[in-house]
KOLVOZA-101815 format. One record per residue (C-alpha): z, y, x; residue in three letters. Coordinates in Angstrom, 1 decimal, always signed. Each point is the difference from the previous one (the first is absolute). Layout:
KOLVOZA-101815
<lonu><w>Z</w><v>Y</v><u>X</u><aa>Ala</aa></lonu>
...
END
This chain:
KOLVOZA-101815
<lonu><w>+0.0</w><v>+0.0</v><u>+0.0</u><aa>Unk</aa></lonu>
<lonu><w>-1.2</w><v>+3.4</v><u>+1.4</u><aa>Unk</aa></lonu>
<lonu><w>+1.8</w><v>+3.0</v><u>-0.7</u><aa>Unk</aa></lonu>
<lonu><w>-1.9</w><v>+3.7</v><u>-0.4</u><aa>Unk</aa></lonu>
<lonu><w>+1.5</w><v>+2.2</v><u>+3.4</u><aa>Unk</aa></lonu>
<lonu><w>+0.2</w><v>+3.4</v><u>+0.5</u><aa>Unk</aa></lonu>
<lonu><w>-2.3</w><v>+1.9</v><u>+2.4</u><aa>Unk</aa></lonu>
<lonu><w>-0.3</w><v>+3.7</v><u>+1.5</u><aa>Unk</aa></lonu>
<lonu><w>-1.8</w><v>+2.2</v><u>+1.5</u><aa>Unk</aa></lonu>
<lonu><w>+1.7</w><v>-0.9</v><u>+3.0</u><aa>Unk</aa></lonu>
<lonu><w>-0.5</w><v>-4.1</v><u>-0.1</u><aa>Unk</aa></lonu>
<lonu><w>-3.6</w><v>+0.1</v><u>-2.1</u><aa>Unk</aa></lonu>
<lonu><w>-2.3</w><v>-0.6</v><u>+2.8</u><aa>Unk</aa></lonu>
<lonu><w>+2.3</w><v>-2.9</v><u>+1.4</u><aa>Unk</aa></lonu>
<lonu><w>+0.6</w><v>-1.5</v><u>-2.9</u><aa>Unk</aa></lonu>
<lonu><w>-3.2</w><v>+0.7</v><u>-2.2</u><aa>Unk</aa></lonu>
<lonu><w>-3.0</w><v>+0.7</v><u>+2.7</u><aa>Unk</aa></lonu>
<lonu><w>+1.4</w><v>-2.5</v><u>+2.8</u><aa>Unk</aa></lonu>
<lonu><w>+0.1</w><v>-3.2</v><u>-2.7</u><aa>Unk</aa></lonu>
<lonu><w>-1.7</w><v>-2.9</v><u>+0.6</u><aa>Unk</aa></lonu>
<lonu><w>+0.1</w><v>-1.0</v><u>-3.7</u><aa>Unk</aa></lonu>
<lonu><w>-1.3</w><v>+2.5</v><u>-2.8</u><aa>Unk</aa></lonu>
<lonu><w>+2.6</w><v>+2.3</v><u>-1.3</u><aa>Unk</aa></lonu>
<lonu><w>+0.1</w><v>+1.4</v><u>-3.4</u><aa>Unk</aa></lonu>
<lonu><w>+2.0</w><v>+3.6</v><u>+0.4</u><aa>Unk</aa></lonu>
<lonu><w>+1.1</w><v>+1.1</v><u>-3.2</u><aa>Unk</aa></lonu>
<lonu><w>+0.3</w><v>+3.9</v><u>-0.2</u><aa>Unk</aa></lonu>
<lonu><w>+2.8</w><v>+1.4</v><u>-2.0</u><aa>Unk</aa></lonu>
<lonu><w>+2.3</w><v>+3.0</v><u>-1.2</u><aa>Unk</aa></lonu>
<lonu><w>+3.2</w><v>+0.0</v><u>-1.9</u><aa>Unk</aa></lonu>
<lonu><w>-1.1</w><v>+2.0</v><u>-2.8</u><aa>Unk</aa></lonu>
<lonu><w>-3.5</w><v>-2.0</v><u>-0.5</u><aa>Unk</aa></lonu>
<lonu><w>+0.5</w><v>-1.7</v><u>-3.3</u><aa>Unk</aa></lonu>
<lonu><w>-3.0</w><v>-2.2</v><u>+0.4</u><aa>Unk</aa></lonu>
<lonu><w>+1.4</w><v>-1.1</v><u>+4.2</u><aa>Unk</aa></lonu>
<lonu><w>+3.2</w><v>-1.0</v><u>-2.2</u><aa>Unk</aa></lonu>
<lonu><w>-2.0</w><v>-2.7</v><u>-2.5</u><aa>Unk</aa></lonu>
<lonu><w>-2.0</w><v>-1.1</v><u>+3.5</u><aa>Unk</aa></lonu>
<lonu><w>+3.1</w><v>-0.9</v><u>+1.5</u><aa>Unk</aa></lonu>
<lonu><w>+1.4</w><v>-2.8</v><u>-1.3</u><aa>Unk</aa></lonu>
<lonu><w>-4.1</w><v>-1.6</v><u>-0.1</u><aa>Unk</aa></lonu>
<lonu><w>-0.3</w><v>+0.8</v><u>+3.6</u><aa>Unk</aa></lonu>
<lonu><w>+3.5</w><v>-2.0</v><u>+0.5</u><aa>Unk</aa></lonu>
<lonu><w>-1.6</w><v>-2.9</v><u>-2.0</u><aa>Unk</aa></lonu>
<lonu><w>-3.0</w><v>-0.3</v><u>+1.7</u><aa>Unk</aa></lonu>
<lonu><w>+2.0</w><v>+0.4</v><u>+3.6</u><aa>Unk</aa></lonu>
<lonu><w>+2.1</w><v>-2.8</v><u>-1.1</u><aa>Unk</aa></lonu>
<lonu><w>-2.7</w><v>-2.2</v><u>-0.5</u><aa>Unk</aa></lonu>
<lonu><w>-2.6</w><v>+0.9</v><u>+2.4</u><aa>Unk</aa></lonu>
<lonu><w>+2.0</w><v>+1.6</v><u>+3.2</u><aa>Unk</aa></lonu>
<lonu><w>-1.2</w><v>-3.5</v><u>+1.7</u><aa>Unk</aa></lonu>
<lonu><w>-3.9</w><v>+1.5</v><u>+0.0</u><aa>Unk</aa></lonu>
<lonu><w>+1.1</w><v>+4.2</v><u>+0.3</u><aa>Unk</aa></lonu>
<lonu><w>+2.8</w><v>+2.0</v><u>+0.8</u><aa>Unk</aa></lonu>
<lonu><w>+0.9</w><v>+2.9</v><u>-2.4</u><aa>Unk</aa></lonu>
<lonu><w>+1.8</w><v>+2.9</v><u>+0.5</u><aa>Unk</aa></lonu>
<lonu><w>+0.6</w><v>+3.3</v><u>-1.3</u><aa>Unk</aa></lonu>
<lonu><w>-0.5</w><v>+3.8</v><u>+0.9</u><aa>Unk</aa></lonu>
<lonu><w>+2.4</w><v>+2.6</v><u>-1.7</u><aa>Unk</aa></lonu>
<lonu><w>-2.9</w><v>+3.2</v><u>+0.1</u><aa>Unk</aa></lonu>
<lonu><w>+2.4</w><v>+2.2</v><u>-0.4</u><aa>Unk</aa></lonu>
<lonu><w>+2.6</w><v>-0.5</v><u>+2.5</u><aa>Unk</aa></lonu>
<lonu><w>-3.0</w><v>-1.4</v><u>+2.3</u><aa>Unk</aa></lonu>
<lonu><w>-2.7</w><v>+3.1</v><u>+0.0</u><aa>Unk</aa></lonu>
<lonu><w>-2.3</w><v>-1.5</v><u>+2.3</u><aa>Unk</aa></lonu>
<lonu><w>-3.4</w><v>+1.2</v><u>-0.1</u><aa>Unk</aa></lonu>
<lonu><w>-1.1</w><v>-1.8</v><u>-3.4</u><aa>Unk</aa></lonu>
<lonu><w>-3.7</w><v>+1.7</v><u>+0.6</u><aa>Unk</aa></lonu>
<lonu><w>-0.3</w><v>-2.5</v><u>+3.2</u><aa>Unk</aa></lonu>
<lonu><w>+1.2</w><v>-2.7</v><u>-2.0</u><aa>Unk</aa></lonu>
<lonu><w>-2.1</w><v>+1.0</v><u>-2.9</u><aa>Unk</aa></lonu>
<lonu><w>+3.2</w><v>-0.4</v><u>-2.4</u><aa>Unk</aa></lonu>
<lonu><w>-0.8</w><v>+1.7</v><u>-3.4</u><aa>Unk</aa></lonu>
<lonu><w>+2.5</w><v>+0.0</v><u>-2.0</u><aa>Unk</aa></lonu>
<lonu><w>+2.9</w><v>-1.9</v><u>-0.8</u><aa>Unk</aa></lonu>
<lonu><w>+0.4</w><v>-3.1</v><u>-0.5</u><aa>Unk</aa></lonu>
<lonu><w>-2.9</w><v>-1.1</v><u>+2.6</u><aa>Unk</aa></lonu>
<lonu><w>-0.1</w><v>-3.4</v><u>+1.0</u><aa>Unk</aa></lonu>
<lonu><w>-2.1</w><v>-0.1</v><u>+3.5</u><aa>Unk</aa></lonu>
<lonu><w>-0.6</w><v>-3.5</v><u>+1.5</u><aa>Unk</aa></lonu>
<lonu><w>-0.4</w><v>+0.2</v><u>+4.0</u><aa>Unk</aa></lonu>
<lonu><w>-1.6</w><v>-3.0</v><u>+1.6</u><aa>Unk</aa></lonu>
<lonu><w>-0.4</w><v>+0.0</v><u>+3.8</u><aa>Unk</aa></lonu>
<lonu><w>+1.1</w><v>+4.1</v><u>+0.4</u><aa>Unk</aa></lonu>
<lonu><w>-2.8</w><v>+0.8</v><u>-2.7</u><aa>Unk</aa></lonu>
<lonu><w>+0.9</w><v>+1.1</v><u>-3.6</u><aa>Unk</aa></lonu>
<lonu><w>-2.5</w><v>-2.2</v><u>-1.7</u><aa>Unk</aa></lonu>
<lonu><w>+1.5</w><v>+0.5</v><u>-4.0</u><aa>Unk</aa></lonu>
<lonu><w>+1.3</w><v>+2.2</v><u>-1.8</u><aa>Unk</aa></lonu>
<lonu><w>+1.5</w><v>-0.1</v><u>-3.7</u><aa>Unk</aa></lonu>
<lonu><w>+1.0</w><v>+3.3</v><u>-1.7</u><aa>Unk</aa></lonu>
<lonu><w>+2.1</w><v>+0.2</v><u>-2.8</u><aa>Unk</aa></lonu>
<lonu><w>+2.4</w><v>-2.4</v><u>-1.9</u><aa>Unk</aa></lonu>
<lonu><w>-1.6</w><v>-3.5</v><u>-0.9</u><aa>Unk</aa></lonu>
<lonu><w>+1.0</w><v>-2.8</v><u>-2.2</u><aa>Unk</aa></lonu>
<lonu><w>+1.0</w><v>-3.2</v><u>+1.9</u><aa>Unk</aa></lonu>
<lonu><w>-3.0</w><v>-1.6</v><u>-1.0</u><aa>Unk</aa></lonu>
<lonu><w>-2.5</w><v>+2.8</v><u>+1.4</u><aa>Unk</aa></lonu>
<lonu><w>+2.0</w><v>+0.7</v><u>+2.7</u><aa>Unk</aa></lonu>
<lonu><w>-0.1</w><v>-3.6</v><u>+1.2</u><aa>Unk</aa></lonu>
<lonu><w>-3.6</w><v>+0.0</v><u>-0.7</u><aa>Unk</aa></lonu>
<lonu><w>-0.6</w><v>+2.4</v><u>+2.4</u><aa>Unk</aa></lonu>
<lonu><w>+1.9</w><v>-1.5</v><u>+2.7</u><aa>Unk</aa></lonu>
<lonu><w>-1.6</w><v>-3.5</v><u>-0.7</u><aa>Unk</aa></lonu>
<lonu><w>-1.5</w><v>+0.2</v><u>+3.2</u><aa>Unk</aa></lonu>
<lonu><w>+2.5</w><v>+0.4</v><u>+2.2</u><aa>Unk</aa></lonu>
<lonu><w>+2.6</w><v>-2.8</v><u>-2.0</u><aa>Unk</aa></lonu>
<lonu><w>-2.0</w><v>-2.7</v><u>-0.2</u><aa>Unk</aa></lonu>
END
């Protein structure tokens, strides 16, 4: 069982860029409504499916990285980095079902 770890501005390229699996990098704020539903599907999916990708998460607002460079939108934004490269990107809040769709790829 995976868990969903925190990551800043300070441990991104380490932990997100330098991975030798894919990493799903779910972008967040407190006051997003919509991050808040994510959650708890991100944490499912984790659970099940941290054996394929690791996933962690990116407080934007206590983390104000340059978001243009990372081509973060809006919140939530889920990027998925494979080998340094950001090579998907979801925006907005999903349903489990269309969210897992879209990450078929890299679960299976």
């Amino acid at each position: 069982m995976s868990t969903v770890s925190d990551v800043t501005d300070a441990t991104f390229d380490a932990e997100v860029l330098s991975s030798d699996r894919p990493v799903l990098v779910d972008f967040w704020a407190t006051w997003c409504a919509p991050c808040r539903q994510m959650a708890p599907i991100i944490d499912e999916i984790a659970a099940a499916h941290g054996d394929r990708m690791k996933f962690v998460k990116l407080d934007t607002d206590a983390n104000p990285r340059d978001r243009a460079a990372l081509r973060h939108r809006l919140d939530p934004d889920v990027h998925v980095y494979q080998n340094g490269e950001l090579v998907k990107s979801i925006v907005g809040g999903k349903p489990k079902k269309a969210f897992t769709e879209q990450l078929s790829e890299f679960l299976s």
